[in-house]
N, CA and C atoms as an extended XYZ file, in Angstrom:
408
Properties=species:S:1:pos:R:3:atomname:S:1:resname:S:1:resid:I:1 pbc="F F F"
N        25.875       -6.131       -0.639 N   UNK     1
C        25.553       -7.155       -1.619 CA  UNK     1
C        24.222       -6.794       -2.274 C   UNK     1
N        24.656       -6.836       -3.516 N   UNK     2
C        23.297       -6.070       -4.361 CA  UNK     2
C        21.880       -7.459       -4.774 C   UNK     2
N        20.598       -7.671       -4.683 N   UNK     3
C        19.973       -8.736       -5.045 CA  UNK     3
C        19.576       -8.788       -6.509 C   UNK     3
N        19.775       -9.873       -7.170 N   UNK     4
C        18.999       -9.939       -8.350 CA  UNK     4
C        17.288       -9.431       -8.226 C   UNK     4
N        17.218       -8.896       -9.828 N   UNK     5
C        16.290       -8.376       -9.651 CA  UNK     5
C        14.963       -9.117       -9.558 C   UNK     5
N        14.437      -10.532       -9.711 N   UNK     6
C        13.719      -11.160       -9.301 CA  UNK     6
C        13.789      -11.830       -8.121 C   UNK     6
N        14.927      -11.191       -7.221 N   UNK     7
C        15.033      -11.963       -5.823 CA  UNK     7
C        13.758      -11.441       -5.028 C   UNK     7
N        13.423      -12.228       -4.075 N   UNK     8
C        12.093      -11.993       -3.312 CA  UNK     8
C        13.387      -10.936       -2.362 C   UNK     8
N        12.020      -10.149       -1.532 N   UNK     9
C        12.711       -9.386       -0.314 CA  UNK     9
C        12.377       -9.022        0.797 C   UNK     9
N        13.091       -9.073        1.990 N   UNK    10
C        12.488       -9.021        3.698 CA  UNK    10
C        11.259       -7.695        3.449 C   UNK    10
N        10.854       -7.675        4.534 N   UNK    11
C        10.020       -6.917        4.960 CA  UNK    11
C        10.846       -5.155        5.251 C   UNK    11
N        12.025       -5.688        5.515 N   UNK    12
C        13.145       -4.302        5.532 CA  UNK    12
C        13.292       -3.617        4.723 C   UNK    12
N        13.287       -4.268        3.920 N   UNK    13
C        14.074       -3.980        2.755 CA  UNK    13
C        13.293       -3.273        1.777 C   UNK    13
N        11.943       -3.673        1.842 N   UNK    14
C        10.436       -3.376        1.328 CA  UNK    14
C        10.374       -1.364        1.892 C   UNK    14
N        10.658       -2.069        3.010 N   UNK    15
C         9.825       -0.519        3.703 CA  UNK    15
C        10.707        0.219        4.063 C   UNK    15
N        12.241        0.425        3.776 N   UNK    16
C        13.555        1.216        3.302 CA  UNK    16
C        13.198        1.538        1.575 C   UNK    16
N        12.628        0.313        0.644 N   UNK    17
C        12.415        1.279       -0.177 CA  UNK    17
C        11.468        2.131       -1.009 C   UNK    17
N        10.366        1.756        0.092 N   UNK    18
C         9.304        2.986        0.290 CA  UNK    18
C         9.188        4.009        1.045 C   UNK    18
N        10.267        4.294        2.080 N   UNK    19
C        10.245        5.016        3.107 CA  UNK    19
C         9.314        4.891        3.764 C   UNK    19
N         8.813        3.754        4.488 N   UNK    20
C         8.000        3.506        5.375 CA  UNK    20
C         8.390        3.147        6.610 C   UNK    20
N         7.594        2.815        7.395 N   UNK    21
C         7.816        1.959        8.901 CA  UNK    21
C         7.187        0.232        8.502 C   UNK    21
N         7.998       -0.323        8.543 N   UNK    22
C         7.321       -2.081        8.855 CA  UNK    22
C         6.060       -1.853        9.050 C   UNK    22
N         5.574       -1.578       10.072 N   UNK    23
C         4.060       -1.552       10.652 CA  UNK    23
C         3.339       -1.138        9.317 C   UNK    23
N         3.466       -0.208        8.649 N   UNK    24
C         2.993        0.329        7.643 CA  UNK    24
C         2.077       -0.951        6.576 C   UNK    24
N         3.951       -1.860        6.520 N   UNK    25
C         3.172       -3.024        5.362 CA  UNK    25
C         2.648       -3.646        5.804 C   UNK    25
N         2.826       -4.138        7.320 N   UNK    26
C         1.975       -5.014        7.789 CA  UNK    26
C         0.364       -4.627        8.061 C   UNK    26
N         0.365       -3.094        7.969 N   UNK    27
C        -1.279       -2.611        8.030 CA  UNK    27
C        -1.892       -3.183        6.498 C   UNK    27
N        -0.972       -2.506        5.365 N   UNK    28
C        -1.354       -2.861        4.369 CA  UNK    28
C        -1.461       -3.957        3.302 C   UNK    28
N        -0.979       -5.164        4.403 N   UNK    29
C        -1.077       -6.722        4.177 CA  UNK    29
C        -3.092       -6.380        4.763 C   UNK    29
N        -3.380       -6.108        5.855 N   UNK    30
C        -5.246       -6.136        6.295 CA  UNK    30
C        -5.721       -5.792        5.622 C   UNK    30
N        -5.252       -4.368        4.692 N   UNK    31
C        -6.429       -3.913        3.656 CA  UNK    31
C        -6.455       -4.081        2.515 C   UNK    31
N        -4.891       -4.733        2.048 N   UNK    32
C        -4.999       -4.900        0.417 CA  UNK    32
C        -4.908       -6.495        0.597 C   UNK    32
N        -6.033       -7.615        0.011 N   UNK    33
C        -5.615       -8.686       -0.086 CA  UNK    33
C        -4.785       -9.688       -1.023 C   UNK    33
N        -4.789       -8.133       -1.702 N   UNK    34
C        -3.928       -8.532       -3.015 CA  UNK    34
C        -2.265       -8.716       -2.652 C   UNK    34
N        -1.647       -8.212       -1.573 N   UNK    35
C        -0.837       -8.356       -1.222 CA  UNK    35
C        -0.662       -9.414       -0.212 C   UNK    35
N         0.156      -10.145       -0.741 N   UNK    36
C         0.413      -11.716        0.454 CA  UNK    36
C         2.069      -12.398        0.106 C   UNK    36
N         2.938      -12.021        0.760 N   UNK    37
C         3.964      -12.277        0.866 CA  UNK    37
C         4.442      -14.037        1.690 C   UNK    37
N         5.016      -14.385        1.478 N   UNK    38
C         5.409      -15.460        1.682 CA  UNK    38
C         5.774      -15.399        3.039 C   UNK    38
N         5.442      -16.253        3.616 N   UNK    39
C         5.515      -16.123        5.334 CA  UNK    39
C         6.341      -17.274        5.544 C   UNK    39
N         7.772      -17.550        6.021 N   UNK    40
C         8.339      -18.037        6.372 CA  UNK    40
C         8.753      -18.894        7.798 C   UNK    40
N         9.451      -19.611        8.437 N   UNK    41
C         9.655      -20.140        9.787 CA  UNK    41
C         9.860      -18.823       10.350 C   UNK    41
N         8.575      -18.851       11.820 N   UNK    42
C         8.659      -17.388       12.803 CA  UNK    42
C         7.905      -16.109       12.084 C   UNK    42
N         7.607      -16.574       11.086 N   UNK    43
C         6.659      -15.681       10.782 CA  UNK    43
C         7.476      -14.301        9.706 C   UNK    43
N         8.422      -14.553        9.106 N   UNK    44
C         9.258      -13.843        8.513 CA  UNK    44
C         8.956      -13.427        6.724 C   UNK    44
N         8.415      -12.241        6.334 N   UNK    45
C         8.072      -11.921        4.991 CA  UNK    45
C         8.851      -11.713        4.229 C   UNK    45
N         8.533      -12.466        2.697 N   UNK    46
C         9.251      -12.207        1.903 CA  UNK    46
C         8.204      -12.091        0.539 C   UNK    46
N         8.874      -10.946        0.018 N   UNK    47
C         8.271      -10.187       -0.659 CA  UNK    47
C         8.480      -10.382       -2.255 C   UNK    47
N         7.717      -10.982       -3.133 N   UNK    48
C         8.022      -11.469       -4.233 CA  UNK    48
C         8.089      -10.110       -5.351 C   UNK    48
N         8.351       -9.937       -6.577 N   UNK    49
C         8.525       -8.869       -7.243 CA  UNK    49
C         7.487       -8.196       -7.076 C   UNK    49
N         6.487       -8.733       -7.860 N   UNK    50
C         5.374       -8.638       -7.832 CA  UNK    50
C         4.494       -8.146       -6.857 C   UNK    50
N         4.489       -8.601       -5.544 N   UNK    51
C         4.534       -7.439       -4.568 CA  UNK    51
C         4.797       -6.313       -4.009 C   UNK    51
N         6.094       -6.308       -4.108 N   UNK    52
C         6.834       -4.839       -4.381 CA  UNK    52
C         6.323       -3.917       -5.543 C   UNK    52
N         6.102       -4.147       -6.486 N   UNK    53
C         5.681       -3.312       -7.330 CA  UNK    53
C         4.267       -3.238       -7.073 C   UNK    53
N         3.417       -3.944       -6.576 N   UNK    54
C         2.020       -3.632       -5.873 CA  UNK    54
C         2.148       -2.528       -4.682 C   UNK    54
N         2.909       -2.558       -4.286 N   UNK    55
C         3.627       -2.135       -2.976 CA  UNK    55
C         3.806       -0.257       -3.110 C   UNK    55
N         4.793       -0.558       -4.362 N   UNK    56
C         5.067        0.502       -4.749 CA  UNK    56
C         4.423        1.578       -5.452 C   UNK    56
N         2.713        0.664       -6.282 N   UNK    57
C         2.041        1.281       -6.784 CA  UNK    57
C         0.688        2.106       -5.665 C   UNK    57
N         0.513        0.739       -4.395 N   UNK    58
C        -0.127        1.721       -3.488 CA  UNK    58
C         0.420        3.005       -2.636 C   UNK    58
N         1.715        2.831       -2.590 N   UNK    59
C         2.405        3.767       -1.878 CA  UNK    59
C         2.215        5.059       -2.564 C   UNK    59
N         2.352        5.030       -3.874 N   UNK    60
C         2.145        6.118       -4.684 CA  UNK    60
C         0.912        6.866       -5.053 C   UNK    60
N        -0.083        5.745       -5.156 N   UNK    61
C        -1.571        6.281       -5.183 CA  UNK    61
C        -1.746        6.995       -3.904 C   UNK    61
N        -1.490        6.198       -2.999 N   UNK    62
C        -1.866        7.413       -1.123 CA  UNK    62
C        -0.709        8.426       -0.829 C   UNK    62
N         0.506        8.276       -1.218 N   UNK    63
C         0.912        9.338       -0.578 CA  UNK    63
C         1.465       10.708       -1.831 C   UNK    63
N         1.714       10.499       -3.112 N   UNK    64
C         1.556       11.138       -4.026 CA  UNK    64
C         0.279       11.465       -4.915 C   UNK    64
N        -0.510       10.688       -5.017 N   UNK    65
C        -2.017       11.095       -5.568 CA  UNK    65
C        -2.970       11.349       -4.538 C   UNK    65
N        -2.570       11.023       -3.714 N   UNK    66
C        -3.551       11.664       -2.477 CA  UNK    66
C        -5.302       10.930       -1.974 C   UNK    66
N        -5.562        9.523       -2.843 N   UNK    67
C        -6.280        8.514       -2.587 CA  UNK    67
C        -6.523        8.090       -0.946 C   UNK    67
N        -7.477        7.893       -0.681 N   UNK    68
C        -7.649        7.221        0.763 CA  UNK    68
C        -7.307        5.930        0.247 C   UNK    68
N        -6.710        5.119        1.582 N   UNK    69
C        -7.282        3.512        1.719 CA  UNK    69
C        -8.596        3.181        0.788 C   UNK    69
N        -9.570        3.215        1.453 N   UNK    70
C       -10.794        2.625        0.725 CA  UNK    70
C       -11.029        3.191       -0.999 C   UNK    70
N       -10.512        4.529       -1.273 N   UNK    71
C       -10.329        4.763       -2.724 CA  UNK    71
C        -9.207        3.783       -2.974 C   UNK    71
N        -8.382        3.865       -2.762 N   UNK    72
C        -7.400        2.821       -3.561 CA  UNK    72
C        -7.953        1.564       -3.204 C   UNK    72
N        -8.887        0.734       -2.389 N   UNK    73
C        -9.316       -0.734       -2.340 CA  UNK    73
C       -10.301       -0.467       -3.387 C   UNK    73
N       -10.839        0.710       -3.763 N   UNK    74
C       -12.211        0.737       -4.882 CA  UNK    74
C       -11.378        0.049       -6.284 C   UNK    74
N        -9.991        1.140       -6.173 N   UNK    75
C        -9.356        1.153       -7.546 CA  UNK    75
C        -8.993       -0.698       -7.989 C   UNK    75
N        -8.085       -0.938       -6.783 N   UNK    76
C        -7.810       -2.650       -6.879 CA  UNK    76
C        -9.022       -3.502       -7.245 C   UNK    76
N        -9.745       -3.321       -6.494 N   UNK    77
C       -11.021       -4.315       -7.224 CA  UNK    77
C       -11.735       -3.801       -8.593 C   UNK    77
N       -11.852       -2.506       -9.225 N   UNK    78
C       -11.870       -2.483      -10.056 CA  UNK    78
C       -11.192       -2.449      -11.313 C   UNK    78
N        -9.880       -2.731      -11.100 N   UNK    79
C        -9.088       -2.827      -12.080 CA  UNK    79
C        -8.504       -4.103      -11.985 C   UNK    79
N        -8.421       -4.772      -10.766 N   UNK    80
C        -7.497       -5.908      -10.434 CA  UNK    80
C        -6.150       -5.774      -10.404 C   UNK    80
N        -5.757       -6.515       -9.951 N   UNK    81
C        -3.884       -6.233       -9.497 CA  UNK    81
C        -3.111       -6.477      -10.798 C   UNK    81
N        -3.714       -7.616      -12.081 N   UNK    82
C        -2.121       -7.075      -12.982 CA  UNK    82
C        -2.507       -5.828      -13.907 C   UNK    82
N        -3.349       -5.153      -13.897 N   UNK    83
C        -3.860       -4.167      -14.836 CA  UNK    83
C        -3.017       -2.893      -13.326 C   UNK    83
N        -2.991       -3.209      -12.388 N   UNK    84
C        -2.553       -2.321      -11.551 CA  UNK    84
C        -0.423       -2.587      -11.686 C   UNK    84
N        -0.609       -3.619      -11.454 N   UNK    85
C         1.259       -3.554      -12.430 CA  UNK    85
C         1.116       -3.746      -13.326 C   UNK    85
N         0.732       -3.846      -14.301 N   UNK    86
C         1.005       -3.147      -15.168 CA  UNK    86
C         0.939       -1.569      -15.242 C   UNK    86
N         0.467       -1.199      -14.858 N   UNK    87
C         0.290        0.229      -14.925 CA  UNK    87
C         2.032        0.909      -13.940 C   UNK    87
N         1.620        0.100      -13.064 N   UNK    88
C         3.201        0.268      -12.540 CA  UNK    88
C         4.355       -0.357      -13.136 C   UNK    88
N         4.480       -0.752      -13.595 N   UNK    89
C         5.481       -1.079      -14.656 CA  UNK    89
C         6.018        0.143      -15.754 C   UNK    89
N         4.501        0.805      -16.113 N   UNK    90
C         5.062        1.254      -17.173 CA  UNK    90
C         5.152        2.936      -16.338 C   UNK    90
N         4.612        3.225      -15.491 N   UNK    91
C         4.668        3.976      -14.638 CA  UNK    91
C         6.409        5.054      -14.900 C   UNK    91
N         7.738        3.825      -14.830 N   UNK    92
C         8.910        4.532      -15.101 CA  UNK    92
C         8.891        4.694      -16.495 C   UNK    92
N         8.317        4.890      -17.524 N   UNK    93
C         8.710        5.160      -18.642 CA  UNK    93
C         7.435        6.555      -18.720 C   UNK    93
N         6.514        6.377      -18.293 N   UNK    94
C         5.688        7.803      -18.830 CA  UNK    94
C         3.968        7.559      -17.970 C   UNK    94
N         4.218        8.117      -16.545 N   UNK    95
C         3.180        7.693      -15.744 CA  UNK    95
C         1.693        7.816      -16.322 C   UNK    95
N         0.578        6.704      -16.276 N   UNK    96
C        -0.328        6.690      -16.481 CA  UNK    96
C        -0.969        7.408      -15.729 C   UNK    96
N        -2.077        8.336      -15.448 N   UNK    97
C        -2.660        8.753      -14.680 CA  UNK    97
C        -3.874        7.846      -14.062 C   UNK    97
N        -4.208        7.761      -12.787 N   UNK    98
C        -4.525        7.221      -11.944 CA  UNK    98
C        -6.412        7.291      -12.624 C   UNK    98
N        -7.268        6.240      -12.376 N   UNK    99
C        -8.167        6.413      -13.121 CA  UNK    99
C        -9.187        7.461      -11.595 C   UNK    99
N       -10.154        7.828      -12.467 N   UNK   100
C       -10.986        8.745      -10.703 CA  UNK   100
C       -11.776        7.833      -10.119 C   UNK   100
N       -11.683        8.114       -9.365 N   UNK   101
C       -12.454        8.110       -8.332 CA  UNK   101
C       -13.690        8.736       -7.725 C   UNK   101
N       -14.816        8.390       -7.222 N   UNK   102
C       -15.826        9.172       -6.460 CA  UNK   102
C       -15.153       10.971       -6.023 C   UNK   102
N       -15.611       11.687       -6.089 N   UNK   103
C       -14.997       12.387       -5.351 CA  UNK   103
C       -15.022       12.851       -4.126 C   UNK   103
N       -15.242       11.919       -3.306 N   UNK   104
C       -15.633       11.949       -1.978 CA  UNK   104
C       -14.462       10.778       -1.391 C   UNK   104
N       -13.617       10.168       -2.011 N   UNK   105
C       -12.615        9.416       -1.883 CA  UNK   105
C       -11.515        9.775       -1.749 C   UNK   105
N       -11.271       10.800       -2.322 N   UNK   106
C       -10.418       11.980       -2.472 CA  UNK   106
C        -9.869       12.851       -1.339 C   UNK   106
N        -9.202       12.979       -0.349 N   UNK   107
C        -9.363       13.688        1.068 CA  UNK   107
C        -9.243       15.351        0.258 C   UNK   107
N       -10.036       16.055        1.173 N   UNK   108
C       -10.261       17.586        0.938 CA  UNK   108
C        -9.923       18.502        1.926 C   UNK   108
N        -8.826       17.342        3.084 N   UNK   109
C        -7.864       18.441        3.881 CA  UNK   109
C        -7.070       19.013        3.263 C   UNK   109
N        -7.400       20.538        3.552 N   UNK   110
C        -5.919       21.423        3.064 CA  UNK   110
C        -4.644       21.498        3.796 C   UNK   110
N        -3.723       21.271        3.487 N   UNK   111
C        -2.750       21.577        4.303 CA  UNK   111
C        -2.027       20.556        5.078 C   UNK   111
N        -2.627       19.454        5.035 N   UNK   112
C        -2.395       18.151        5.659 CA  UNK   112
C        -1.535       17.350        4.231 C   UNK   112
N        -0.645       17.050        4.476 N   UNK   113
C         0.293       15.773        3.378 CA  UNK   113
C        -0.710       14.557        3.265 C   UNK   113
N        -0.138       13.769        2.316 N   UNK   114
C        -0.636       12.342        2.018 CA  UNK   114
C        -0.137       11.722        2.976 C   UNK   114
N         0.908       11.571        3.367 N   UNK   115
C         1.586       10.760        4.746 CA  UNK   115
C         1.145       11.287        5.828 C   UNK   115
N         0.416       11.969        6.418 N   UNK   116
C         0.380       12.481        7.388 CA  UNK   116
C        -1.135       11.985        7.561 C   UNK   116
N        -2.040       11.935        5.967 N   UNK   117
C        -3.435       11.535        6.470 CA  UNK   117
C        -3.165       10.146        6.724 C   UNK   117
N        -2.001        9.756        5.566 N   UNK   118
C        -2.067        7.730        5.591 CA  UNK   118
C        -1.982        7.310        7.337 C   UNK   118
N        -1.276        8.101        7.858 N   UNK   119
C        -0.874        8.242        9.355 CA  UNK   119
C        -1.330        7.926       10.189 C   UNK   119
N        -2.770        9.168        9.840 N   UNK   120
C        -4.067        9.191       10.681 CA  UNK   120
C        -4.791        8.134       10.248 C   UNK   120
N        -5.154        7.810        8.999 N   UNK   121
C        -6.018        6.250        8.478 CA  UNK   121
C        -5.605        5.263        9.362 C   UNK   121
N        -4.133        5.221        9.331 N   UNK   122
C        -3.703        3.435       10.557 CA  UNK   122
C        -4.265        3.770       11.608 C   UNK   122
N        -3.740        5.175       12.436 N   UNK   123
C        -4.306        5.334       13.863 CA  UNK   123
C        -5.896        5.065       14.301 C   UNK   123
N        -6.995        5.497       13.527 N   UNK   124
C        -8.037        5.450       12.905 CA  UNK   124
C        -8.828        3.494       12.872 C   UNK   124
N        -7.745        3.212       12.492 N   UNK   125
C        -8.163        1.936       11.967 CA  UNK   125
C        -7.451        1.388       13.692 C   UNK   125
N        -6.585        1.237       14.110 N   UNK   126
C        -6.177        1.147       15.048 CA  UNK   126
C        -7.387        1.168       16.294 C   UNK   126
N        -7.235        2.512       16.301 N   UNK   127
C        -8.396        2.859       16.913 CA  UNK   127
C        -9.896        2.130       17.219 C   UNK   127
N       -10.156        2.074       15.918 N   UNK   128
C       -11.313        1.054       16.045 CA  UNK   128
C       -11.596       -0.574       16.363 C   UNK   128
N       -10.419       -0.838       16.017 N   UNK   129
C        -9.537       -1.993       16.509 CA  UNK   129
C        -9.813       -2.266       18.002 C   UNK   129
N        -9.164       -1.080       18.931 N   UNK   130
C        -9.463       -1.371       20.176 CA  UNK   130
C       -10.929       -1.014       20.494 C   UNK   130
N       -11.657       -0.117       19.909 N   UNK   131
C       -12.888       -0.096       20.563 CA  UNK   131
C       -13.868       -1.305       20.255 C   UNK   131
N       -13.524       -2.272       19.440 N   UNK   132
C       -14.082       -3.279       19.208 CA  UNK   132
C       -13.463       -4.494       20.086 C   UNK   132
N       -12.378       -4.620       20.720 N   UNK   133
C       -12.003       -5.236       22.036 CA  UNK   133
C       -12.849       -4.642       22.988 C   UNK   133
N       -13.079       -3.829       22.883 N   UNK   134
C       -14.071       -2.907       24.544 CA  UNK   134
C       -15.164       -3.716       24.571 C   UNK   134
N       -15.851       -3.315       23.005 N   UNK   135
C       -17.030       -4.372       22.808 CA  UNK   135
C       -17.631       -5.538       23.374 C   UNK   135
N       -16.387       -5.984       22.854 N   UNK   136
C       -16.788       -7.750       23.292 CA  UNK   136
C       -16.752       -8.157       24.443 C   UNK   136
């Protein structure tokens, strides 16, 4: 069963069509606050267009342009989210190029993929996560 195209959408369905893992959006619900999906009975996301195409525009900045996390949180706050869909919007007709960045935002591993650093960023963030339980 196919959804209209302004139908909101699970969290599945989101991250089947980004090729992600769940965990993924739910990391990137902490760092982008621009993203906030509708939280349902039990705690169940649903994902309005508009999200998805936020969704779809960070996915693309980190794992095809090669942006860190914190470069792409620079980009969102300086452009704001509808200047950012928009840009994704028009993205399928003749991609805008991504505006720069510091170049120190930029990762300068060779040889390492965009998915593979986004990877290491959660673990990373993860990471610090628990050493700040040790903390306390």
């Amino acid at each position: 069963v196919k959804k209209a195209q302004g139908a909101f959408r699970t969290i599945s369905e989101v991250a089947d069509k980004l090729d992600v893992q769940q965990h993924v959006l739910r990391f990137w619900e902490t760092k982008f606050s621009q993203v906030r999906p509708l939280k349902r009975g039990g705690g169940r996301r649903y994902y309005r267009p508009e999200d998805v195409a936020l969704l779809e525009r960070i996915h693309h900045l980190l794992y095809t342009e090669g942006y860190t996390i914190k470069g792409v949180q620079k980009l969102l706050k300086g452009q704001g989210k509808q200047q950012i869909l928009a840009e994704a919007n028009n993205q399928n007709a003749a991609p805008a190029p991504a505006p720069k960045v510091q170049q120190a935002e930029k990762p300068v591993t060779a040889g390492m993929s965009a998915k593979q650093r986004a990877v290491l960023e959660i673990m990373l963030a993860e990471l610090k996560a628990m050493r700040a339980m040790i903390k306390a």
